[in-house]
py3Dmol code that shows the C-alpha trace and the ligand (Angstrom):
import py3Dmol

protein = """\
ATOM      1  CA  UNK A   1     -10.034  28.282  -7.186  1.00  0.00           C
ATOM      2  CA  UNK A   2      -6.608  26.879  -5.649  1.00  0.00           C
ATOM      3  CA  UNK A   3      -5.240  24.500  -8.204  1.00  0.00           C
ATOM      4  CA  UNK A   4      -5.145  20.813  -6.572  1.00  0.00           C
ATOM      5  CA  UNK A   5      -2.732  19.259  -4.548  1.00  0.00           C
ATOM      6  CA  UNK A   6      -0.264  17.254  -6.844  1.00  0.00           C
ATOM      7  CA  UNK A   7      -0.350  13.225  -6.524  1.00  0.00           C
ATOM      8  CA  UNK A   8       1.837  10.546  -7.741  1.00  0.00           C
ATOM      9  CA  UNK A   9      -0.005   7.584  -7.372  1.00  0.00           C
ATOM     10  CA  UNK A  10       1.928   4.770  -7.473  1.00  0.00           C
ATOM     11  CA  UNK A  11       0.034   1.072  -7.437  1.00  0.00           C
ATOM     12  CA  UNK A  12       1.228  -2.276  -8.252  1.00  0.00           C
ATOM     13  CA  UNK A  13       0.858  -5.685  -6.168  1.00  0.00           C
ATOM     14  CA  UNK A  14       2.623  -6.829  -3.267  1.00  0.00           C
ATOM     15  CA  UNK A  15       6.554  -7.062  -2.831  1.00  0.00           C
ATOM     16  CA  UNK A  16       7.125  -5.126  -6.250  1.00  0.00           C
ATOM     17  CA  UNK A  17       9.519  -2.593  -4.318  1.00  0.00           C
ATOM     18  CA  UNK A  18       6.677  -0.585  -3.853  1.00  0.00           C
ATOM     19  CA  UNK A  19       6.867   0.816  -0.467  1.00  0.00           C
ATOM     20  CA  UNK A  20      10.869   1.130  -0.501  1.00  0.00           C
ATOM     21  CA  UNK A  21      10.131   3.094  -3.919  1.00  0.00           C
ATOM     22  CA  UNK A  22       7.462   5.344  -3.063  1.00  0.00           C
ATOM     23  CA  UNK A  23       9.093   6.445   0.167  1.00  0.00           C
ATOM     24  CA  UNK A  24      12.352   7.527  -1.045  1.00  0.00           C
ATOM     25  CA  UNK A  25      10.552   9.294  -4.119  1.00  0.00           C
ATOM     26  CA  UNK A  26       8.350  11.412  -1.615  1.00  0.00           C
ATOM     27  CA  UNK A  27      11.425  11.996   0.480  1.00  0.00           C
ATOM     28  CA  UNK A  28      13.279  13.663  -2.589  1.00  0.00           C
ATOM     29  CA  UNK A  29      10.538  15.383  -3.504  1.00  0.00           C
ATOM     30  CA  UNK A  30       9.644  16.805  -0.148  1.00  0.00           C
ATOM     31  CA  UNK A  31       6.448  15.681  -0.647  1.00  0.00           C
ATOM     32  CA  UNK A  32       3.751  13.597   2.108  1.00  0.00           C
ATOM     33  CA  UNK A  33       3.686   9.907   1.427  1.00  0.00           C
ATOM     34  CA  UNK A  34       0.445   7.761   2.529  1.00  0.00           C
ATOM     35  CA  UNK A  35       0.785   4.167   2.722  1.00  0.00           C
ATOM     36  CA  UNK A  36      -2.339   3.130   2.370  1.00  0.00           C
ATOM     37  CA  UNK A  37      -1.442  -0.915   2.443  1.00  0.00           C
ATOM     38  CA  UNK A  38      -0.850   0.508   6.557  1.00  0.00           C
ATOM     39  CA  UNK A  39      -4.330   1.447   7.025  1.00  0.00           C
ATOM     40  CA  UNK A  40      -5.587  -1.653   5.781  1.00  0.00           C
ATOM     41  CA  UNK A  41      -3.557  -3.361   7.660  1.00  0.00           C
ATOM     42  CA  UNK A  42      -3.816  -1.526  10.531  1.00  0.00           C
ATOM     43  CA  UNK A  43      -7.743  -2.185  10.681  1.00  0.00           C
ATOM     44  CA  UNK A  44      -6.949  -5.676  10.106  1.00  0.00           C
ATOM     45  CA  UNK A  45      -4.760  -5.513  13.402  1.00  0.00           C
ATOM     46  CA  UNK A  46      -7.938  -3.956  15.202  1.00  0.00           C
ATOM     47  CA  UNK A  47     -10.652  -6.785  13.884  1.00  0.00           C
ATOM     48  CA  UNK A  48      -7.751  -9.536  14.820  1.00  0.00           C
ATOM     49  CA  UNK A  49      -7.331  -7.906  18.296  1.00  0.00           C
ATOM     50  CA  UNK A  50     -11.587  -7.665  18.474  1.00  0.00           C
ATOM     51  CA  UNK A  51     -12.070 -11.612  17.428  1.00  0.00           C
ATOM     52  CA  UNK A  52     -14.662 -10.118  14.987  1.00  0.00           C
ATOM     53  CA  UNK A  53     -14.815 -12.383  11.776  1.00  0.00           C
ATOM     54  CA  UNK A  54     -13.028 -10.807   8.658  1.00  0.00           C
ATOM     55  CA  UNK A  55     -16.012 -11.033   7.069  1.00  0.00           C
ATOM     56  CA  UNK A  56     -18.413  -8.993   9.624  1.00  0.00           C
ATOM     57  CA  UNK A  57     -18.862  -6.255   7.440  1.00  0.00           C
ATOM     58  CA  UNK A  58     -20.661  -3.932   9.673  1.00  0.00           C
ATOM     59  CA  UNK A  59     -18.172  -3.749  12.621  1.00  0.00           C
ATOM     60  CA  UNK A  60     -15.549  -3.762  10.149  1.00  0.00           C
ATOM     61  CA  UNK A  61     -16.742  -0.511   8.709  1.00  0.00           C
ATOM     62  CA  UNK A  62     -17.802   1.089  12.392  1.00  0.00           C
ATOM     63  CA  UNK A  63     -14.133   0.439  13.303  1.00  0.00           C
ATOM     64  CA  UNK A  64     -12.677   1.649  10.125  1.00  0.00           C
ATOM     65  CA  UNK A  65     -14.457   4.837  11.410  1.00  0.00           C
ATOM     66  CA  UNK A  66     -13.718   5.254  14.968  1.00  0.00           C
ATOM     67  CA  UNK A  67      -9.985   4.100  14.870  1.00  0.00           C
ATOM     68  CA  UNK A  68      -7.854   7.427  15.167  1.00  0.00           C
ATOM     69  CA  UNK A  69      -4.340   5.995  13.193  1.00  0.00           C
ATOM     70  CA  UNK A  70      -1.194   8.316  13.376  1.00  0.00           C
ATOM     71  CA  UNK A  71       1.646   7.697  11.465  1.00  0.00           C
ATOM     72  CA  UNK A  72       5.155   9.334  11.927  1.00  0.00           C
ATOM     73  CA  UNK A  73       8.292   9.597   9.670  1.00  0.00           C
ATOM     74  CA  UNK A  74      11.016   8.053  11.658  1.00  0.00           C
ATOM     75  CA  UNK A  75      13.055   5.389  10.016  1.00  0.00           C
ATOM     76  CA  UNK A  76      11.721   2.844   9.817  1.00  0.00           C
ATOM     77  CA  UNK A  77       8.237   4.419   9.459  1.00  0.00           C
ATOM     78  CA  UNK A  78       5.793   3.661  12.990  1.00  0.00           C
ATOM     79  CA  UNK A  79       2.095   3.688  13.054  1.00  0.00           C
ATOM     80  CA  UNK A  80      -0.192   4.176  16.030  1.00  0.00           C
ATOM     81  CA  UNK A  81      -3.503   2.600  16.391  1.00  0.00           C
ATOM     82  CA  UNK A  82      -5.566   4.596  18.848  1.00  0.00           C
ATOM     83  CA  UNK A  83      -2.370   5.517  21.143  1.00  0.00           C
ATOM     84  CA  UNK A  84      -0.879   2.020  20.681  1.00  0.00           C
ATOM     85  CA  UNK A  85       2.428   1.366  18.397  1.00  0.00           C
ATOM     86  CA  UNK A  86       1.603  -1.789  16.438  1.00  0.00           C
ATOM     87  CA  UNK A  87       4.670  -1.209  14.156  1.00  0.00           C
ATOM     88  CA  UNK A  88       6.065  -4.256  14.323  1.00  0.00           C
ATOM     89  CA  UNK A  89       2.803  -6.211  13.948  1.00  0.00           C
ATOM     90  CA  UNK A  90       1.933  -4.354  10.516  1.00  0.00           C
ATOM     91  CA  UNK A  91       4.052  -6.704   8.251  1.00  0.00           C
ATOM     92  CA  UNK A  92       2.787 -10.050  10.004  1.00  0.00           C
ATOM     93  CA  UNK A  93       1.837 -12.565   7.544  1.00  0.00           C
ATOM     94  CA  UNK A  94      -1.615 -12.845   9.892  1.00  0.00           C
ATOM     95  CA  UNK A  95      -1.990  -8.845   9.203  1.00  0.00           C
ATOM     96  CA  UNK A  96      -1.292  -8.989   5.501  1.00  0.00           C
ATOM     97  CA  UNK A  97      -3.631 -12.279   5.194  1.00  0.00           C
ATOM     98  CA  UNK A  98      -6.664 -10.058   7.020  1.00  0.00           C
ATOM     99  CA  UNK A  99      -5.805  -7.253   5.356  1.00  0.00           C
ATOM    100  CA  UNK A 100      -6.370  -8.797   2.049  1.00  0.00           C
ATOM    101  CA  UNK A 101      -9.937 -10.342   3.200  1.00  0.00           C
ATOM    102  CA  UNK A 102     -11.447  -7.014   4.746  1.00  0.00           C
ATOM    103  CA  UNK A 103      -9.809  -4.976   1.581  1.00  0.00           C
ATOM    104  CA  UNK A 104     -12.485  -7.001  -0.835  1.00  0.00           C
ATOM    105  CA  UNK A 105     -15.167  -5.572   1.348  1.00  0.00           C
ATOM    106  CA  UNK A 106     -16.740  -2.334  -0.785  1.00  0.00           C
ATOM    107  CA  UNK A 107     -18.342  -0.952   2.210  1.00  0.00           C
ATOM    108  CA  UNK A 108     -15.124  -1.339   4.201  1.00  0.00           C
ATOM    109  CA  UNK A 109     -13.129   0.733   1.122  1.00  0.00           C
ATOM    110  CA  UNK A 110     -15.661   3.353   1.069  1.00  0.00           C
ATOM    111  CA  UNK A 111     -15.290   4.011   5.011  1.00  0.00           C
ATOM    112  CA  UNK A 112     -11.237   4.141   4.369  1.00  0.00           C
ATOM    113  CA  UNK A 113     -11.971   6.446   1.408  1.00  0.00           C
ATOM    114  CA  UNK A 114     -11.797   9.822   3.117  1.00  0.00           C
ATOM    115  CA  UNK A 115      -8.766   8.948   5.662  1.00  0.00           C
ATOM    116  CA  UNK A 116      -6.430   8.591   2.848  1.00  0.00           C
ATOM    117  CA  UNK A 117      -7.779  11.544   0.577  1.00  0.00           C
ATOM    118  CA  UNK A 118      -7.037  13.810   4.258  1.00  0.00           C
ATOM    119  CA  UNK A 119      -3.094  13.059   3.524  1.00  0.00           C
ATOM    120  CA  UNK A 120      -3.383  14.954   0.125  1.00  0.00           C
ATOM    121  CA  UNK A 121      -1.742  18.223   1.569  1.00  0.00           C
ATOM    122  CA  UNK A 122       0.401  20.774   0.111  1.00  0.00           C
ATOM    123  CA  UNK A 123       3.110  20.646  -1.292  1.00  0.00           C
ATOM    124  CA  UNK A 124       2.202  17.296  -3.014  1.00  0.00           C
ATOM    125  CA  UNK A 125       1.351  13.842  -1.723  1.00  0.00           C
ATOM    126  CA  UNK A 126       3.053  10.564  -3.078  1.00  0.00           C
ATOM    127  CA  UNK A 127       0.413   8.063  -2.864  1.00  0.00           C
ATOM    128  CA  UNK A 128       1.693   4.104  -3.011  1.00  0.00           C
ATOM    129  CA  UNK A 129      -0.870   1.309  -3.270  1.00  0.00           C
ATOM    130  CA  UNK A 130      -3.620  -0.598  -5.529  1.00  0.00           C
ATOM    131  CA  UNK A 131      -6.156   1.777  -6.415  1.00  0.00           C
ATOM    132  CA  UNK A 132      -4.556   5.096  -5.580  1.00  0.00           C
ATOM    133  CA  UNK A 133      -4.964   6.175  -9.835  1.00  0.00           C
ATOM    134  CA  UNK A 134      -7.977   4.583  -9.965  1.00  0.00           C
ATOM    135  CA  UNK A 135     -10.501   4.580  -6.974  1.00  0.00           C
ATOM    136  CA  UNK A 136      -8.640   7.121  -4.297  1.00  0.00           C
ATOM    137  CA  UNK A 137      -7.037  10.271  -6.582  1.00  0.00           C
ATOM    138  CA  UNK A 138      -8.430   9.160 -10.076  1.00  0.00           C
ATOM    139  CA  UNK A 139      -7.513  12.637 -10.772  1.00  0.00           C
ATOM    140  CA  UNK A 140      -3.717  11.787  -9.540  1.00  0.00           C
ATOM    141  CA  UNK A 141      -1.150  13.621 -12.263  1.00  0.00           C
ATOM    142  CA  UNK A 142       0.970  11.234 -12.224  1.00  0.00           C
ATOM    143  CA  UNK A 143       0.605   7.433 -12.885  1.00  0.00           C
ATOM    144  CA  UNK A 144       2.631   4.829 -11.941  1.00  0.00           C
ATOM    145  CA  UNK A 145       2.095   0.902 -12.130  1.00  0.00           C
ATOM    146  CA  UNK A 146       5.305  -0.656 -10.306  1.00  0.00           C
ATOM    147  CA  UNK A 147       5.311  -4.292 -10.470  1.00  0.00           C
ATOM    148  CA  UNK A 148       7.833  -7.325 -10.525  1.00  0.00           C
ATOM    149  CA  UNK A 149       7.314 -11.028 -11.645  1.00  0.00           C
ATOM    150  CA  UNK A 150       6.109 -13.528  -8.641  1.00  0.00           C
ATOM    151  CA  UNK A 151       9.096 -15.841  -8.266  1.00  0.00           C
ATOM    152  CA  UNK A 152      11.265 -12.168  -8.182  1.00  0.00           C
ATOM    153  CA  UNK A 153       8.651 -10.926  -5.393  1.00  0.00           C
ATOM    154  CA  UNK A 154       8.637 -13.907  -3.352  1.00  0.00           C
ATOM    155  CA  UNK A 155      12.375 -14.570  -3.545  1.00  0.00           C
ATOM    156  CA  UNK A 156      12.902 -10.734  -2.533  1.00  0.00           C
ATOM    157  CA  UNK A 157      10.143 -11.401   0.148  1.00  0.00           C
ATOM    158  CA  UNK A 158      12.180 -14.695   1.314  1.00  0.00           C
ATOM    159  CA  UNK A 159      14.987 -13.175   1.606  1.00  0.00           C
ATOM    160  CA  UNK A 160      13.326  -9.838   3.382  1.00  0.00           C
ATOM    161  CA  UNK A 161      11.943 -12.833   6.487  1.00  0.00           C
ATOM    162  CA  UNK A 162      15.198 -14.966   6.388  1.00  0.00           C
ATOM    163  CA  UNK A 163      17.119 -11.399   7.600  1.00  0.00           C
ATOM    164  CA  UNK A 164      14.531 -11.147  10.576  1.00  0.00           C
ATOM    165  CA  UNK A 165      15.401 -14.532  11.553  1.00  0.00           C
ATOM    166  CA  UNK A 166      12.199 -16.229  10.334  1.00  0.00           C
ATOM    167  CA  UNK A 167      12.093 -19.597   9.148  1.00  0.00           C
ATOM    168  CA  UNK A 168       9.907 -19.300   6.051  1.00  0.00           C
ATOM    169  CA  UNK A 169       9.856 -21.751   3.245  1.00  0.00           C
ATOM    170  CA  UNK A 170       9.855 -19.849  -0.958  1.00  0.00           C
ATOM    171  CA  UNK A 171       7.231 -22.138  -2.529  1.00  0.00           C
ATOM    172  CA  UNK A 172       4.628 -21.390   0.387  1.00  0.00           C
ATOM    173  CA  UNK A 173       5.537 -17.532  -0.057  1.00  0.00           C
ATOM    174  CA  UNK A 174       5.039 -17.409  -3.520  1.00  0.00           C
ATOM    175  CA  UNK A 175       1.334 -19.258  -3.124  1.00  0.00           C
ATOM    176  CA  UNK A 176       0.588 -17.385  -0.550  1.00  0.00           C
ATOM    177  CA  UNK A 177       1.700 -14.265  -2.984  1.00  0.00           C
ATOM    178  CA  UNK A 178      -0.001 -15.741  -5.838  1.00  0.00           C
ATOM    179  CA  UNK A 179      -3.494 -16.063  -3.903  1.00  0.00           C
ATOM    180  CA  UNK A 180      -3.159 -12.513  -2.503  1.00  0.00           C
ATOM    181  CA  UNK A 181      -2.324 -10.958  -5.958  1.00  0.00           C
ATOM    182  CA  UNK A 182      -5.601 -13.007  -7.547  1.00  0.00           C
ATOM    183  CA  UNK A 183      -7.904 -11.667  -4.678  1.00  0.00           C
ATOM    184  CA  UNK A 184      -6.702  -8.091  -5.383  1.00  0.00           C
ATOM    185  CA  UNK A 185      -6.799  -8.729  -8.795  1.00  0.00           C
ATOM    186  CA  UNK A 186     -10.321 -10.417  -9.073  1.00  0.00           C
ATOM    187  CA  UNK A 187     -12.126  -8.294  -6.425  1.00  0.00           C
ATOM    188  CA  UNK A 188     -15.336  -6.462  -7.810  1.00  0.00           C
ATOM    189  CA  UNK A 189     -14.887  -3.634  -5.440  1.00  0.00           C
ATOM    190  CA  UNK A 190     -11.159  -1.527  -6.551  1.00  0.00           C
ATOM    191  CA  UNK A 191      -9.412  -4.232  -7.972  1.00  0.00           C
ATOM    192  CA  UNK A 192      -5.362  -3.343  -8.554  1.00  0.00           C
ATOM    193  CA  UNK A 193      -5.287  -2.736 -12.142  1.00  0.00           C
ATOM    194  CA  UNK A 194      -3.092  -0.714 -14.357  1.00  0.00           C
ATOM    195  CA  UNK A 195      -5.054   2.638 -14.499  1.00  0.00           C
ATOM    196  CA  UNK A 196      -5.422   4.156 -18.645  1.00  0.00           C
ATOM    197  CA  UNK A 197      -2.644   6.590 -19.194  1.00  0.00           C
ATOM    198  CA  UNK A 198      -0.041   5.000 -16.260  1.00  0.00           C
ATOM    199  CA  UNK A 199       3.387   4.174 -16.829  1.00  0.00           C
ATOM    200  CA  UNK A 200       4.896   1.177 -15.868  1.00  0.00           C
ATOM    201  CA  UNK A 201       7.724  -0.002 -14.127  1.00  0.00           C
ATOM    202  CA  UNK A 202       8.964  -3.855 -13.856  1.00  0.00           C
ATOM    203  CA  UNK A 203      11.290  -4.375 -10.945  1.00  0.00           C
ATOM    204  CA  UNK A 204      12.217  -7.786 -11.848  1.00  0.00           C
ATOM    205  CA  UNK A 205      15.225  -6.494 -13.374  1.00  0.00           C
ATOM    206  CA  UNK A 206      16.038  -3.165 -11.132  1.00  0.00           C
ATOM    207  CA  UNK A 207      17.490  -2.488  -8.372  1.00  0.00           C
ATOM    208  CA  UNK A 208      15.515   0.154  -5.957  1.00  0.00           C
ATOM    209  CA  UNK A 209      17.872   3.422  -6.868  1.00  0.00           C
ATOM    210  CA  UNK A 210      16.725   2.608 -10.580  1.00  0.00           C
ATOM    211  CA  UNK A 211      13.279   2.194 -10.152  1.00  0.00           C
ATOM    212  CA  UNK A 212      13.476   5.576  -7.369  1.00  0.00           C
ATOM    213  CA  UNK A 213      15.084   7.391 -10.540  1.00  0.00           C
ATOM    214  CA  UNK A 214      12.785   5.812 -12.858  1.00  0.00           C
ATOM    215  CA  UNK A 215       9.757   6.944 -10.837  1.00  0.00           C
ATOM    216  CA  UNK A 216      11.384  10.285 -10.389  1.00  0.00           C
ATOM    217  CA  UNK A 217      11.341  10.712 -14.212  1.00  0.00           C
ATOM    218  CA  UNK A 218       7.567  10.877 -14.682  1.00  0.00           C
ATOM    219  CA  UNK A 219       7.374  13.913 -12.089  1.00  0.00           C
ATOM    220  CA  UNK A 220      10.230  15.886 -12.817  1.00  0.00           C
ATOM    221  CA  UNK A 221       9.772  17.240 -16.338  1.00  0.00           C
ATOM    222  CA  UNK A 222       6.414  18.721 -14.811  1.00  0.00           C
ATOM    223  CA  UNK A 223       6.489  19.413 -10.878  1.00  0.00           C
TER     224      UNK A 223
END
"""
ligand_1 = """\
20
LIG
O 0.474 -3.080 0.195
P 0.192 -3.974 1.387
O 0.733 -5.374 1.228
O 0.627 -3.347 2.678
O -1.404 -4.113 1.439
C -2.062 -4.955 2.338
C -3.379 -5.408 1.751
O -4.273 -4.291 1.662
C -3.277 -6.008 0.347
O -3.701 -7.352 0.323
C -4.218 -5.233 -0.504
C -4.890 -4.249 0.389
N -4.807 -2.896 -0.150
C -5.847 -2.486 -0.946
O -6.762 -3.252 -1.221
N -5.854 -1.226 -1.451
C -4.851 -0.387 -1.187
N -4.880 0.840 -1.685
C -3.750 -0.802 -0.391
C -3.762 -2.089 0.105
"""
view = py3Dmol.view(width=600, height=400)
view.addModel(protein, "pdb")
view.setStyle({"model": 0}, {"cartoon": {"style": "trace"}})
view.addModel(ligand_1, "xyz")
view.setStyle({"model": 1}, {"stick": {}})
view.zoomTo()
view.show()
């Protein structure tokens, strides 16, 4: 038998670094990187764009079938949603706040399952998430729990929506953080824990070529 593709799954909550992270360490490594926050989001875009109600579980789950999602590795990254770009809609606070809704749905999970196990491909597969060492590649290597304090997330988040222009107010952001991180947390179906045997890494205090190194450090000494 082959031996399986290598994974470092790396989960944590929202605006820990995690995407910036993750990216960069599958770059250096040469390795595929699936964002799997995108394809919940990206379903989210589809129900928003259908009026169905986030909590219509069975055309949630018939659409997280049929929608055909390519992603591509320009900079920064672009996702299609059956031929359409919808980019620039993925990090919408509407998309993230549907997102988080359809992502308690265990049906809906199960029908995402096998879309992100596809992008575990040779020569290795950096995985970023919240239940990539538990739920998705509980057989995953490598471990990785990346996460930050809230008032560090949702200043980095502020900050992040003030560049674009936005008019966004902290205190909102970091209750609107705060509520998202409790229904990932609390969720019966693949709630973001810190999988056994995962090593963790607080941002709070790093900037993102530490934490890349730091991350970098738990594959190296075995890929
Ligand atoms: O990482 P993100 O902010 O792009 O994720 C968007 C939402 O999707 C978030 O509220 C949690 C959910 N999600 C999930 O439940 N499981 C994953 N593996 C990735 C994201």
């Amino acid at each position: 038998m082959n031996p399986p593709v290598p994974v470092l799954a790396i989960d944590g909550p929202g605006g820990a670094g995690k995407g910036t992270v993750s990216r960069a360490v599958a770059r250096h490594l040469g390795w595929h990187f699936l964002d799997s926050g995108a394809i919940y989001r990206a379903l989210a875009i589809a129900v928003i764009d259908r009026t169905i109600a986030p909590d219509a579980v069975a055309d949630i789950v018939k659409i997280a079938h049929a929608m055909q999602l390519r992603f591509d590795t320009a900079e920064p990254p672009g996702v299609c949603l059956d031929g359409v770009d919808i980019s620039d809609r993925l990090q919408d606070e509407q998309t993230g706040a549907i997102a988080s809704r359809i992502a308690a749905l265990g049906p809906v999970r199960q029908a995402l399952l096998q879309k992100q196990r596809d992008f575990r491909q040779l020569p290795g597969l950096v995985a970023d998430g919240r239940d990539m060492g538990s739920v998705v590649f509980p057989d995953a290597e490598w471990k990785v729990f990346l996460t930050a304090s809230v008032e560090i997330r949702a200043e980095r988040r502020y900050r992040q929506l003030k560049r674009k222009g936005l008019d966004v107010n902290l205190e909102e952001l970091r209750s609107e953080l705060e509520i998202r991180d409790r229904r990932d947390r609390e969720r019966a179906e693949a709630p973001l824990i810190q999988s056994p045997g995962s090593v963790l890494i607080d941002t709070s205090e790093l900037d993102i070529p530490t934490a890349i190194q730091q991350c970098l450090a738990v594959v190296r000494p075995l890929a």
